[in-house]
Structure formats: structure tokens, C-alpha cells
C-alpha positions in Angstrom: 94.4 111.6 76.8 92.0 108.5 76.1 89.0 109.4 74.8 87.1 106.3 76.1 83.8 106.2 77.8 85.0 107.0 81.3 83.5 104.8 84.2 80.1 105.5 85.7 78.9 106.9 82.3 75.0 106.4 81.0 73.9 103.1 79.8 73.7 104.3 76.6 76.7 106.0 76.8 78.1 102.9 77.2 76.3 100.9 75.1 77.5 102.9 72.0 76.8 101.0 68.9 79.7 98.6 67.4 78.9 100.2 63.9 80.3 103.5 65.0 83.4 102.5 66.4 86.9 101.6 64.7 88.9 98.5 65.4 90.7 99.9 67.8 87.5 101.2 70.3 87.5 104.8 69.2 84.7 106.3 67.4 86.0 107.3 63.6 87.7 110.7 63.4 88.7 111.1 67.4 91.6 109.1 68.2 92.3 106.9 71.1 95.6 108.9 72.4 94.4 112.8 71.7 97.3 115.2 71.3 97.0 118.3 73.6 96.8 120.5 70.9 93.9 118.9 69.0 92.2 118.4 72.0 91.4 122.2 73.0 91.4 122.5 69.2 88.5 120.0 69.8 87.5 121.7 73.4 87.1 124.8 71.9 84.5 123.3 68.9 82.3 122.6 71.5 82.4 126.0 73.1 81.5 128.0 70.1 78.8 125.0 69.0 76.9 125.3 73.0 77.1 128.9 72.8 74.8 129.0 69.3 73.1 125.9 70.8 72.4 128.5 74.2 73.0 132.0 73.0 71.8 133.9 76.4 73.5 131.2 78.7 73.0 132.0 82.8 72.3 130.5 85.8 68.7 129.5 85.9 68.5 130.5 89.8 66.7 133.2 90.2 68.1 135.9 92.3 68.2 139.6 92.8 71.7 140.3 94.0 74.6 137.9 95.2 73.5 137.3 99.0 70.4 135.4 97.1 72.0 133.6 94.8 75.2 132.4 97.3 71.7 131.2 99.7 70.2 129.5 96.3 73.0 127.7 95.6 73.5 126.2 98.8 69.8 125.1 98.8 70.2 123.9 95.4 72.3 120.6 96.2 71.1 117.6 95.8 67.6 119.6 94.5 66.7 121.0 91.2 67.0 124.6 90.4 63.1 124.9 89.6 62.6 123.4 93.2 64.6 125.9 94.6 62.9 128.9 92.8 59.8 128.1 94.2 60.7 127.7 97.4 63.3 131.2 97.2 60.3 133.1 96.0 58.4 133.2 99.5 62.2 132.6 101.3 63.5 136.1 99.9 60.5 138.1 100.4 59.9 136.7 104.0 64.1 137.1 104.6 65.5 139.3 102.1 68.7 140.1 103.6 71.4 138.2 105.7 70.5 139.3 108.9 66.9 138.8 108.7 68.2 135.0 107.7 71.0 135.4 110.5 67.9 135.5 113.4 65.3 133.2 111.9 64.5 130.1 114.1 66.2 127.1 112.9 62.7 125.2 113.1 60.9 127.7 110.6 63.5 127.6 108.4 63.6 124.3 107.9 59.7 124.3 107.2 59.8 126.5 104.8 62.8 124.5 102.7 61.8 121.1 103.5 61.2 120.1 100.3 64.5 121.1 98.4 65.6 118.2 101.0 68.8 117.5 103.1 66.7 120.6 104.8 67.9 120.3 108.8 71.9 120.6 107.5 70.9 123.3 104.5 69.3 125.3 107.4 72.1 125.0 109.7 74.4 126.3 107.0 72.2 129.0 105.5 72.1 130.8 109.1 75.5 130.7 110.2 76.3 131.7 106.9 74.0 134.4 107.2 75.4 135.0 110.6 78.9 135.1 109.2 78.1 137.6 106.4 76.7 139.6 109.2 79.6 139.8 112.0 82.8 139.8 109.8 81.5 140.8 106.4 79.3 143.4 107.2 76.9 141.9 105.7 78.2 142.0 102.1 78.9 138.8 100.0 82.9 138.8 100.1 84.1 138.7 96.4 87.1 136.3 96.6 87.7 132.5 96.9 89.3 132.6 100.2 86.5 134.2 102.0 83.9 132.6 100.5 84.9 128.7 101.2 85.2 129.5 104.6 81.4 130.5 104.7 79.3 127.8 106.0 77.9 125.5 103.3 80.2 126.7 100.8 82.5 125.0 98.6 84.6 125.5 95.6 81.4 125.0 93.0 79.2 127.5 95.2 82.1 130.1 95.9 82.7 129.9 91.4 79.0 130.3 91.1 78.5 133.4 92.9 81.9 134.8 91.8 80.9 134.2 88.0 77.3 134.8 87.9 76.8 137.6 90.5 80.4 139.6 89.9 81.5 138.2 86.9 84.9 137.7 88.4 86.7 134.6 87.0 87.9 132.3 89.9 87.0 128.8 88.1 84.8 126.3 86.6 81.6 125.2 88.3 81.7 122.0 88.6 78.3 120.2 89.2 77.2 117.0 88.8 76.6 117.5 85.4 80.0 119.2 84.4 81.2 116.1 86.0 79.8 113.6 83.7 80.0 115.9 80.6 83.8 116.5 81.3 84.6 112.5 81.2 81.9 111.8 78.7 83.5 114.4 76.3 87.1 113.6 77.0 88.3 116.4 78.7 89.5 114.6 81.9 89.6 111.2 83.1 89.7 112.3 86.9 86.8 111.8 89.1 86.7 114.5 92.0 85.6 118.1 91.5 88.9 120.1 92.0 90.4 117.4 89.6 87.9 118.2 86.6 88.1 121.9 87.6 92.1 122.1 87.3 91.8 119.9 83.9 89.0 121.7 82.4 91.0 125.2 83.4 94.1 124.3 81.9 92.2 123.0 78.7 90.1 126.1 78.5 91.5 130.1 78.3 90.6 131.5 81.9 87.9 133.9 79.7 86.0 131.3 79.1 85.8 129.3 82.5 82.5 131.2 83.4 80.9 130.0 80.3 82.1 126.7 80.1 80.1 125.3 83.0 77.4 127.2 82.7 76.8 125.8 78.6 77.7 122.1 80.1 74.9 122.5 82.3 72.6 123.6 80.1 73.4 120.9 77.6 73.5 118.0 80.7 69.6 119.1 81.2 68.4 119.6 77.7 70.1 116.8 75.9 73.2 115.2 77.6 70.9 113.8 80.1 72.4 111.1 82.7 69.3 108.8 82.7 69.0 108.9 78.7 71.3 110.9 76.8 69.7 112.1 73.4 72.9 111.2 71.0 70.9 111.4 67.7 69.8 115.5 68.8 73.2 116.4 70.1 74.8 119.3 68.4 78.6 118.4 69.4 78.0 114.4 69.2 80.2 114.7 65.9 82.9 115.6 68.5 82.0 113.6 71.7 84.0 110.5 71.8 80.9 108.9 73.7 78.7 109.5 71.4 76.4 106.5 70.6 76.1 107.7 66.9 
């Protein structure tokens, strides 16, 4: 697999010096055409280096049980996580459980999550969600795949979120926006939809470590990989990112 600068990188992912590049486009020491074997060779480098660069790694949602983080994370799109821990701090004590969300007015919800924004549909979703947990789950968070994408509001990344981080089961990779640019920026996949990245990063990765794996890339996409302005120079695994712009 290439390990080019995939499309829709950073500026200055892009505009990687000419000094650190060889003749034929690649940075020195990772090849253009990467042989499977070297490349989780390489995959698993950057593992072991995010987990010393984030030694406690974990969703930085704040919840108290799986019914609160499942809401989080549907409020959390489009928003960022601190946003959605202030606003889930007065949400959970006012609505702790899913049939106190299940009967809220659709009105005051939407005041009181306005600002994690895309509000009206996130409201819509959290109470028939709610309401489904209620009438066919008895008000438990179901804790498979299947039952949990056909929740309202809830996709693959939400239903490996709640799976990984609130039952520790292993179900997937998360796949945000920033495992999505981390993934192409680090050569692990040159696809560009979700369940694409997810089945490349799980074959590239043992199944133990799919939990981890997109929680460390999303750590290291908000501390240093950033999209606006990635911090090359400060990276820990930029000796093994073939986007590196050092």
C-alpha cells in the first residue's frame, strides 16, 4: 500500500518539505509500495509509541453508565466532547435514565442542547432512542451491534463506542473524524468512508487492540495530529508517519 499523502490531508501535511523526501516521493526509510508484513510491523510501532505517549487512554465523555454515554455520543457529532460535558452535566441530573428522556418535550430538549448544534435532529434521535430502549429493551443499553444500529441516531462509530468503552466488548474500531484522517495520513488505508477504514484498520490490527486503537488515534488527532496544524516537529510516531513534514 502507498504510503503517500492521501487526498484531503492538512496543508502542511501536504506541504511536507522536499528535503525529507527521496527521489521517488517517499520520505527516507518508509517505502512507496509497503509490504503487508512491515506494515503492521509498522502499525503496531505506533500502538506501543501512543500508548506511552497516553498511558490511561479513555473516552473523554463523561458518563456514569452506558445509557449516558450511548446519549453523549450521539450529542457529540459534529460538537466537541468538552461542549457535550457541559451540557450532559445538567442533561443527566435533570434526565438520568431513558424513560425520563423517553417523555421529555421535544422543545425543552432542544433548549437545553442547543448549543452542541444540529440540536432539533439530535433531540429527535435522543427520544426515540430513549423510547426504544424503553419499549423493546427494557430499558437496558442492548450489548451487540445488531441492536444497537437500529437505535435511533446510531451508527457503526456510536454502537463501537458504547460497546468498547462502556462493556469492553470488542465489536470494532471507532472511527471519527479523526481516526479518519490519522488512518490515511499514517498509511493504514487509502479508502475514504468509515466502514472502509474500519475493515482496513481491523484487518491491520489484532481484534485485542481495536478498542485502543481509536481511542489513542483520537487522543493523538487532538493533542498533536491536529487537522488545522499538525505539530510534525512534537510528534512521537512522525519517524514512522509517511506524512510527516519532518
Amino acid at each position: 500500500m502507498s504510503p503517500r499523502t492521501p487526498r484531503g490531508a492538512s496543508g502542511a501535511a501536504r506541504r511536507a518539505g522536499s528535503g525529507t523526501r527521496g527521489a521517488n516521493g517517499a520520505k527516507p526509510g518508509l517505502p512507496r509500495k509497503e509490504d503487508p508484513a512491515k506494515k503492521r510491523e509498522r502499525g503496531m510501532s505506533v500502538l506501543r509509541t501512543l500508548r506511552k505517549e497516553f498511558p490511561s487512554a479513555h473516552t473523554a465523555l463523561r458518563h456514569e453508565n452506558a445509557f449516558q454515554l450511548l446519549v453523549a455520543t450521539i450529542l457529540s457529532a459534529q460538537c466537541t466532547d468538552e461542549r457535550v460535558n457541559m451540557v450532559t452535566e445538567d442533561l443527566f441530573r435533570k434526565h438520568p435514565a431513558p424513560a425520563d428522556l423517553a417523555s421529555v418535550l421535544r422543545e425543552e430538549l432542544e433548549k437545553e442542547i442547543r448549543s452542541t448544534g444540529f440540536y432539533r435532529m439530535k433531540a429527535k434521535n435522543v427520544i426515540a432512542c430513549s423510547s426504544m430502549l424503553v419499549e423493546r429493551f427494557g430499558g437496558k443499553v442492548p450489548r451487540n451491534m445488531e441492536d444497537l444500529v437500529n437505535l435511533p441516531g446510531v451508527g457503526r462509530k456510536t454502537a463501537n463506542v458504547v460497546l468498547g468503552q462502556a462493556f469492553g466488548i470488542t465489536s470494532g474500531v471507532v472511527v471519527d473524524t479523526h481516526v479518519h484522517r490519522l488512518a490515511r495520513l499514517l498509511g493504514f488505508t487509502k479508502e475514504d468512508t468509515p466502514e472502509k477504514i474500519e475493515a482496513d484498520l481491523m484487518e491491520l490490527f489484532p481484534e485485542k487492540d481495536w478498542i485502543e486503537l481509536g481511542t489513542l488515534l483520537i487522543l493523538h488527532g487532538r493533542k498533536t495530529c491536529k487537522a488545522r496544524k499538525p505539530d510534525c516537529p512534537a510528534c512521537p510516531v512522525n519517524h514512522l508517519c509517511p506524512s510527516s513534514a519532518v
